[in-house]
N, CA, C and O atoms as a CHARMM CRD file, in Angstrom:
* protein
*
  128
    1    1 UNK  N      6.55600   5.39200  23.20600 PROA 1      0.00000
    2    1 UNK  CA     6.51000   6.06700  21.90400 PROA 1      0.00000
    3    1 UNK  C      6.88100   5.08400  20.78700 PROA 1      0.00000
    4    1 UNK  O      6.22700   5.08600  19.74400 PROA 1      0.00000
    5    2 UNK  N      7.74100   4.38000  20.93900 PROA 2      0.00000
    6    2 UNK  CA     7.98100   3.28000  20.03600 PROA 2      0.00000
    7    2 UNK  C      7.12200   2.38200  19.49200 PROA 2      0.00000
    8    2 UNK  O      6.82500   2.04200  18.34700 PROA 2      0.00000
    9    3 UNK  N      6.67300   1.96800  21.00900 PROA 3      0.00000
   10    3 UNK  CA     5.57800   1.20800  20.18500 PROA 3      0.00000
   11    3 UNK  C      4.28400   1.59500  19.70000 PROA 3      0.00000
   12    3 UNK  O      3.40700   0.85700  19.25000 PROA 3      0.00000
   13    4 UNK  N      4.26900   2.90000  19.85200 PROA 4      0.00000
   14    4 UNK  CA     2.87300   3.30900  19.12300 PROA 4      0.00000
   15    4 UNK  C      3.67100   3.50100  17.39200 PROA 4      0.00000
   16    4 UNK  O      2.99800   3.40000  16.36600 PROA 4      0.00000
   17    5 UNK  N      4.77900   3.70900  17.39100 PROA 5      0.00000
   18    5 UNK  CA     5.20800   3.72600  16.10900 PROA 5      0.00000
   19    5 UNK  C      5.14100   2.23000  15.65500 PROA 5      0.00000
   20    5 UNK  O      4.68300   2.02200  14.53100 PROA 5      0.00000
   21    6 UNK  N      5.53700   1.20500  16.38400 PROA 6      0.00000
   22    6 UNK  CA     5.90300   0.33300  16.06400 PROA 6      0.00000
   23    6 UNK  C      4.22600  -0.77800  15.12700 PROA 6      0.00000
   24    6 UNK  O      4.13100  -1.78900  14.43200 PROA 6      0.00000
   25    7 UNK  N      3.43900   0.06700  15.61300 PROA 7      0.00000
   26    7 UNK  CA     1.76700  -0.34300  15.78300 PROA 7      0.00000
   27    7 UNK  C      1.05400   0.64500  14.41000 PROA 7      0.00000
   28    7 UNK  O      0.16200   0.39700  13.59800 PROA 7      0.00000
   29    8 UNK  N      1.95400   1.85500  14.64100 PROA 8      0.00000
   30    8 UNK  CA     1.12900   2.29100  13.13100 PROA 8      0.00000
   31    8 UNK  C      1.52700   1.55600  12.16300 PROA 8      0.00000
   32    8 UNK  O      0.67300   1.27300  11.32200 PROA 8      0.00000
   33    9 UNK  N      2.81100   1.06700  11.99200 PROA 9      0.00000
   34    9 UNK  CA     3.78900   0.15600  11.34600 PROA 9      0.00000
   35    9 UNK  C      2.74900  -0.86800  10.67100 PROA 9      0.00000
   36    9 UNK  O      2.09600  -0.89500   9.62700 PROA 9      0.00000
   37   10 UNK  N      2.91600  -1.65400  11.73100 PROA 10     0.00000
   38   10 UNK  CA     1.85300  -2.91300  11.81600 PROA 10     0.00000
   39   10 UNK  C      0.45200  -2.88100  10.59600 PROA 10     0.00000
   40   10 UNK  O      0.08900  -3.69400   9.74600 PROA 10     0.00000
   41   11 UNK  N     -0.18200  -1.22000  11.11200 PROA 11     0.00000
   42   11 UNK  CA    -1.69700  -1.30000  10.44500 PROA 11     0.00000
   43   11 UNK  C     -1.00500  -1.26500   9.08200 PROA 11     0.00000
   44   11 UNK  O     -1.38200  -1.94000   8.12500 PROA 11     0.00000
   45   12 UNK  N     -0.20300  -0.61800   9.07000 PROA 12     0.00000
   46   12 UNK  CA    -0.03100  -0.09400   7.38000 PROA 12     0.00000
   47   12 UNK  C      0.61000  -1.15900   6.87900 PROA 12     0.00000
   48   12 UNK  O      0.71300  -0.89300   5.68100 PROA 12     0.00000
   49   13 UNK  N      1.06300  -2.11800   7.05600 PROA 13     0.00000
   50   13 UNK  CA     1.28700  -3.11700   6.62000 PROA 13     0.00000
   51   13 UNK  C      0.64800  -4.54800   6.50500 PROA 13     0.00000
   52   13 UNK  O      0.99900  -5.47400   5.77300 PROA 13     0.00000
   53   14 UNK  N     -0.72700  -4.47300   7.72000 PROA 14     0.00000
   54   14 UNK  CA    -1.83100  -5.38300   7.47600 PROA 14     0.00000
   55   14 UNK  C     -2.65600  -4.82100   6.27700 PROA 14     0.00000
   56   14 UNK  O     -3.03900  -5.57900   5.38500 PROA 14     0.00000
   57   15 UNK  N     -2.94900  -3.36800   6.26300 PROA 15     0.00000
   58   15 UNK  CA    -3.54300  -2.62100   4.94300 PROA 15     0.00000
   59   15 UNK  C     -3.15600  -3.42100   3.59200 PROA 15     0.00000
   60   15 UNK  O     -3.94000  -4.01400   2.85200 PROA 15     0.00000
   61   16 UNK  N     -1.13500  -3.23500   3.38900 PROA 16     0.00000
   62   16 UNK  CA    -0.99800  -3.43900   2.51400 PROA 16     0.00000
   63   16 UNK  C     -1.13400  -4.89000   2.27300 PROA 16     0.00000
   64   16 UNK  O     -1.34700  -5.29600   1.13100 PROA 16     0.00000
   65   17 UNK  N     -1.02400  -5.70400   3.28300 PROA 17     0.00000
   66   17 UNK  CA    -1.32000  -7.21100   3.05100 PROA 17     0.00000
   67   17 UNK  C     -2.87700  -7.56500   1.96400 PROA 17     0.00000
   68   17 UNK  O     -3.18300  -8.41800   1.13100 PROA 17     0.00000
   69   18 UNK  N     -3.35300  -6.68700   2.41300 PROA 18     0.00000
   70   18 UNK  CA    -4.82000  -6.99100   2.06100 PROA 18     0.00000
   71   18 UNK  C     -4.74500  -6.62000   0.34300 PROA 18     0.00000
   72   18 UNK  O     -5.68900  -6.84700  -0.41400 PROA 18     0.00000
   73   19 UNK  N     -3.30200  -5.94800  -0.14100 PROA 19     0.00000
   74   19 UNK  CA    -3.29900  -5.85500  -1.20900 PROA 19     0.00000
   75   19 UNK  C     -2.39400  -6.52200  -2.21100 PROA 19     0.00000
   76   19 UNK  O     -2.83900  -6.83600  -3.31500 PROA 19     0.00000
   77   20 UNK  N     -0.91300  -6.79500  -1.81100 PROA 20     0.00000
   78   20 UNK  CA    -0.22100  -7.57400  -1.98700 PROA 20     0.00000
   79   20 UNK  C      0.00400  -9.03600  -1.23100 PROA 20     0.00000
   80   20 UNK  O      0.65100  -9.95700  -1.73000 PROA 20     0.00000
   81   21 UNK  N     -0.33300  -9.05900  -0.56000 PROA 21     0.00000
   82   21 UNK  CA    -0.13800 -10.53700   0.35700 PROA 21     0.00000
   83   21 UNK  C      1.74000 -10.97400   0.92000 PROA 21     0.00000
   84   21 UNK  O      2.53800 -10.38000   1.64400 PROA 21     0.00000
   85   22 UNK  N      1.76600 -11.48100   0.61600 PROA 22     0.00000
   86   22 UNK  CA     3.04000 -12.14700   0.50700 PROA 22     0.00000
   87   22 UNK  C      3.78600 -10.85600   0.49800 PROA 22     0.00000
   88   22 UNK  O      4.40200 -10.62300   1.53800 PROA 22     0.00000
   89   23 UNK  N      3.86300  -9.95000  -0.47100 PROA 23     0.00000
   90   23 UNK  CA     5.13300  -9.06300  -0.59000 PROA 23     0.00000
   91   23 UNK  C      4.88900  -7.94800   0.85000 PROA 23     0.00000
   92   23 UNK  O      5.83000  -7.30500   1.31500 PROA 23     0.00000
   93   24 UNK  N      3.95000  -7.90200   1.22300 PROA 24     0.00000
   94   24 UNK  CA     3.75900  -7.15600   2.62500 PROA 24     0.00000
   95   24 UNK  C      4.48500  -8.01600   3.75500 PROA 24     0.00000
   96   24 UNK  O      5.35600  -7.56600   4.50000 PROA 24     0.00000
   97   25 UNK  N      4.02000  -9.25700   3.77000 PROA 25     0.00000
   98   25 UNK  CA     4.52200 -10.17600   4.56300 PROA 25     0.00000
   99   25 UNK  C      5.76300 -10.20500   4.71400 PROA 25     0.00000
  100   25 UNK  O      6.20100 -10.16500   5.86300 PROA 25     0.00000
  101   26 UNK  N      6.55800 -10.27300   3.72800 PROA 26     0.00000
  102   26 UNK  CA     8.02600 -10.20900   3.56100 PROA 26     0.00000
  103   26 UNK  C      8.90500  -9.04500   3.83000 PROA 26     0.00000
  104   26 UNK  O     10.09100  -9.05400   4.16000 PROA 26     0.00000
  105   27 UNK  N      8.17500  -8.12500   3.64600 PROA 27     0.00000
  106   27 UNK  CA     9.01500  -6.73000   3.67700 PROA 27     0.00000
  107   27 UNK  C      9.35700  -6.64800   5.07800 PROA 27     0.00000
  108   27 UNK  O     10.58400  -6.69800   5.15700 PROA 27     0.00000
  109   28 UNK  N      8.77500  -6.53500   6.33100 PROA 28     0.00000
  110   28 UNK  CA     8.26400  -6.25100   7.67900 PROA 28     0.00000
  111   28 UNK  C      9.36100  -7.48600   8.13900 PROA 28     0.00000
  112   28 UNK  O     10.07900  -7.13700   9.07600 PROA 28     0.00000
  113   29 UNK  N      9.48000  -8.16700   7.88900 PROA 29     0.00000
  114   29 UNK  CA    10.07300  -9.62500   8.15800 PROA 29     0.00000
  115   29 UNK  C     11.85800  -9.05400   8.18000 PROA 29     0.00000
  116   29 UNK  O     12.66500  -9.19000   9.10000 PROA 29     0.00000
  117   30 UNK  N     12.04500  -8.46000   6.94700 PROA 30     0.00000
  118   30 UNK  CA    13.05200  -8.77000   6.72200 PROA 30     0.00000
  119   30 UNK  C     13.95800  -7.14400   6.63800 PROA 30     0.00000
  120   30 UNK  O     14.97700  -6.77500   6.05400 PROA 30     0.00000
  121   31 UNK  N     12.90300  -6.44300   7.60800 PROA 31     0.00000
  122   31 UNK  CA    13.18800  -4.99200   8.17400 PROA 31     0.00000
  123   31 UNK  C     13.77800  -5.41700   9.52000 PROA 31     0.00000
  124   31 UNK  O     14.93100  -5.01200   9.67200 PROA 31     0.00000
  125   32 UNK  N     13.37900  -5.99100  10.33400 PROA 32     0.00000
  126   32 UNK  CA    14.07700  -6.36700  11.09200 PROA 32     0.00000
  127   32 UNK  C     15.26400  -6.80200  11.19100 PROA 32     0.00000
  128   32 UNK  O     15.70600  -7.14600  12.28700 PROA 32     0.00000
């Protein structure tokens, strides 16, 4: 179950890459 959460995560944050770049990149990074 996690990692299907962990994977919607992922898309929605390659999505937002495609709009911010860098600030998507960073966020995900530094959630951890």
């Amino acid at each position: 179950m996690e990692i299907m959460m962990n994977l919607a995560v992922f898309l929605t944050v390659l999505q937002f890459q495609e709009s911010q770049g860098f600030f998507a990149t960073t966020l995900p990074f530094s959630h951890t």
